[in-house]
N, C-alpha and C positions, 0 to 999 in steps of 0.2 A: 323855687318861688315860695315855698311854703315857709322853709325856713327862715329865709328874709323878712315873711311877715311875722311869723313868730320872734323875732330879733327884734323888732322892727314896736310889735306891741305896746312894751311899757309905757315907751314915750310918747306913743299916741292915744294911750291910755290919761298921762298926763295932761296932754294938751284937748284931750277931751272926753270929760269922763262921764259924761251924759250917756252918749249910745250903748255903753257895755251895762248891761243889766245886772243889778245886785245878785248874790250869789254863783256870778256866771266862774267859770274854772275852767283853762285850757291845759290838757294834759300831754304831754309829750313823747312819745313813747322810741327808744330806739334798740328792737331787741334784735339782738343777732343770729338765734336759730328759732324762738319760736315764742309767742305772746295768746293766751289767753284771756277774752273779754268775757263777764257776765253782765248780762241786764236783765235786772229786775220784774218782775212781774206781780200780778195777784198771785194769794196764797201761796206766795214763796214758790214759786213757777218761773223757775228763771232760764233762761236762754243765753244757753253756754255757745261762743266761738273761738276756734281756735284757727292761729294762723300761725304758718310753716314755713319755713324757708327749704326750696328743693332746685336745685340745677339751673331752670328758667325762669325761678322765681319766687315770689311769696303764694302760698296754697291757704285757700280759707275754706275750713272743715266747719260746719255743725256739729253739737259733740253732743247740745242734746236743747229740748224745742218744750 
């Protein structure tokens, strides 16, 4: 489903390009054993996750807070 909409975006981006907010950016991610997010914080305080792929599934670690 997701990916439909993501497929699905440009052209509904075209047909109406009011709703989507200036500097908005959809990122797509497809990693195969393991993907790393950071997010920002004050004073350079950033909050690291990592996600895994293990037998049953994808595992999502804190790496650091």
């Amino acid at each position: 489903m997701r990916d439909a909409a993501v497929r699905e975006s440009p052209a509904r981006v075209e047909r109406e390009p009011d709703p989507v907010a200036s500097g908005w950016t959809l990122h797509s991610v497809r990693p195969h054993t393991a993907v790393e997010f950071r997010q920002g914080g004050g004073r350079r305080n950033h909050t690291r996750l990592n996600y895994r792929v293990t037998e049953p599934g994808w595992v999502r670690e804190l790496l650091w807070r």
